[in-house]
N, C-alpha and C positions, 0 to 999 in steps of 0.2 A: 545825761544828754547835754552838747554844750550846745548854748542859746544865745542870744542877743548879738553882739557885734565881731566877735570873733571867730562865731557858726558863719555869720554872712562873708569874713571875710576869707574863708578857708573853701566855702565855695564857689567864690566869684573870681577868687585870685587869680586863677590860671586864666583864664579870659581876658580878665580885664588887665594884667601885663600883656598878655601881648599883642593887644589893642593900644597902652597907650605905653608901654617899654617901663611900667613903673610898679610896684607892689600897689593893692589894693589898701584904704583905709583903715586902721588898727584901731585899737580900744583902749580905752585907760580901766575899765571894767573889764568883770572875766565874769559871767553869768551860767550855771551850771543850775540844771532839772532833775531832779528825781522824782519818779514814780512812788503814791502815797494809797493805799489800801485802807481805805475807812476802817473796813473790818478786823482790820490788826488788832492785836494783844499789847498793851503797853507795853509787855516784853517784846515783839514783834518789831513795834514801834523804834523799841530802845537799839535792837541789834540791826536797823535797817539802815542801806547804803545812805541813805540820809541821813543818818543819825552820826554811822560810821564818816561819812564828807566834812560834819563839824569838829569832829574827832581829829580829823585828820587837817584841816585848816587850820586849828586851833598848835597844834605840834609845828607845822611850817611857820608859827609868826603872825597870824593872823588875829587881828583883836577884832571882836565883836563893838560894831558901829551902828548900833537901832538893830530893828527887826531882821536877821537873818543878812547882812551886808557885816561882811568882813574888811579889814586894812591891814595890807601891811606895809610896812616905813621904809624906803629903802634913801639909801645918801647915795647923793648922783655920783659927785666926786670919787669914792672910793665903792660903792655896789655893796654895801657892807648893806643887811637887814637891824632897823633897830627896833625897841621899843618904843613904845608911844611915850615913855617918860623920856626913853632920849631925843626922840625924833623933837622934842618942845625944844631940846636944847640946841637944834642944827639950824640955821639959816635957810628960808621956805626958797631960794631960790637954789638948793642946793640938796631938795625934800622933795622924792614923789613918793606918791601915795596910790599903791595899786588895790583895786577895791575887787573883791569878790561876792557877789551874789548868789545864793543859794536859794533854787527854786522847787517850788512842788506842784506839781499837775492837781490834788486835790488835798483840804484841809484835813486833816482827822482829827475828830472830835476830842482824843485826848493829848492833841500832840501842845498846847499849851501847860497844861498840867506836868507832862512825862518831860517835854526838852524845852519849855520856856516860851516867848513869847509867837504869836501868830506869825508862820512866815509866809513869804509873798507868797503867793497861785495864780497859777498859769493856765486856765481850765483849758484852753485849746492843747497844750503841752500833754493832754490825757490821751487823747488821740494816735501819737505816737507809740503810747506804751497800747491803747485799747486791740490797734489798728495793727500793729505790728509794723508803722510805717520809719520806723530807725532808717536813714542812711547811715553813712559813714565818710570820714572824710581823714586824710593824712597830716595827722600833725607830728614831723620829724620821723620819726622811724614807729609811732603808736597811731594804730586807729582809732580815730574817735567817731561815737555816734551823733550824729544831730538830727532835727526834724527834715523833712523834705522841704525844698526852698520854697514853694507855694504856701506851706505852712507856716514858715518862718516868715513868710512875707502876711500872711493875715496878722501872726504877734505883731507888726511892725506898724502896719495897720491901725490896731489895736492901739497901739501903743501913744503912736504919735499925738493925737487929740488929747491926750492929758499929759505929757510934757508938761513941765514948771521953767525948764533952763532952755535958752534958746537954742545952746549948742547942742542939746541932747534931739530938738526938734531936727536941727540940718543933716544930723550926723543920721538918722529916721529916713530922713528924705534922701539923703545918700543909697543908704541901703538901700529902700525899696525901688528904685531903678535898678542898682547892682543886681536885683535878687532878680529883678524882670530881663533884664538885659544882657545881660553876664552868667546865668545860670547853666550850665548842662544842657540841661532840658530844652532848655530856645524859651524866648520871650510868649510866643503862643499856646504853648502847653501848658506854660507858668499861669496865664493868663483864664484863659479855659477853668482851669481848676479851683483857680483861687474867684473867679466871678461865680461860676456856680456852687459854691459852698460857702462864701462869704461874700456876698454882693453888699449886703449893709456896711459891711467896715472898707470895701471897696471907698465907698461916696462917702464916708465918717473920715475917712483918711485923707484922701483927694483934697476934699475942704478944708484941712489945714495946711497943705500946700498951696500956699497965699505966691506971687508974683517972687515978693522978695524971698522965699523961702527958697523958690525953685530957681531964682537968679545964683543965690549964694550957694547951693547943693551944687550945680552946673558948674560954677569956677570952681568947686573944691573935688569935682570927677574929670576936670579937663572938658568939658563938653561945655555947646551953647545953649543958652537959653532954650532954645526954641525944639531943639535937638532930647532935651529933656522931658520941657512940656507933651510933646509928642509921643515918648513910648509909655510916660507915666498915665496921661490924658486917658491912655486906651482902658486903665482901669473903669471908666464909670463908661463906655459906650455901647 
């Protein structure tokens, strides 16, 4: 399932062009879920889309960065992918670095032992697979599945109060308007859903959307201040 900023912007996109004539905000991260079954077989484990996504990141270029966060080195200039030994050698103004996050709904007990260290968990991410609640969404000519926007907007929720980087707060705060505002479903449905099932990360959220947070979100959606405050506000009413 794809997650975090890419899921939001592939759902909000169509809306929010032709609202404001422009693509919606992109990611420097690429955040991907998979479904984990405690009761797996370490062989289980071993041959699971999860196991096979590191498999297969690993083959693309991808080098392991901490727990379950992948990199790969790409040179602006020429698009060529390098290694990390090379990428030391190119000039950081001439160096991105696209990051991939691989996520699991829940921990299994041998998955430290069988593929290495603890990867992140998404316990709302379980839901999806429990619930059977997969949308889908068009990326190029492939469908992809992701959470329903109400749920991608409690992750976001979730998420925002332990932020460390201020950009990854704004970029938070972006979304969860998009996902209210911009979504399919209309702002009321989105709303509905995610208050009675997550009213606590509703007011966990809200509160760290401080004045300035939602000043700077607003200039970087094209919107006012106050035009902000207003659809997000409706979270805690």
């Amino acid at each position: 399932v794809l997650l975090g900023g890419w899921a939001v912007y592939h759902i909000v996109n169509e809306s929010y062009d032709r609202e404001h004539g422009i693509h919606y905000l992109g990611s420097r991260d690429i955040d991907v879920g998979f479904h984990i079954d405690p009761s797996w077989t370490d062989d289980e484990l071993r041959s699971s889309p999860f196991a096979k996504a590191i498999e297969v990141a690993r083959s693309l270029g991808y080098g392991p960065m901490g727990s379950f966060r992948y990199c790969r080195f790409i040179q602006k200039m020429t698009g060529k992918a390098l290694t990390e030994e090379e990428s030391k050698r190119v000039p950081s103004y001439d160096l991105f670095q696209l990051y991939l996050d691989i996520m699991v709904d829940r921990i299994h007990p041998r998955q430290p032992e069988v593929l290495g260290p603890r990867a992140l968990d998404e316990p709302i991410l379980a839901r999806v697979y429990d619930e059977d609640l997969v949308h889908t969404v068009r990326v190029g000519e492939v469908r992809v599945p992701v959470p329903p926007p109400y749920l991608l907007l409690a992750m976001k929720l979730k998420a925002i109060p332990n932020r460390q980087k201020e950009d990854k707060v704004f970029k938070d705060a972006c979304d969860i308007y998009a996902l209210m505002w911009h979504s399919p479903e209309g702002v009321d449905s989105i709303l509905r859903q995610v208050r009675a099932e997550y009213l606590d990360l509703c007011h966990s959220g809200s509160a760290t959307i401080t004045d300035e947070v939602a000043a700077r979100a607003a200039s970087h959606l094209g919107i006012d201040s106050e035009t902000y405050r207003e659809v997000v506000g409706r979270l805690t009413l």
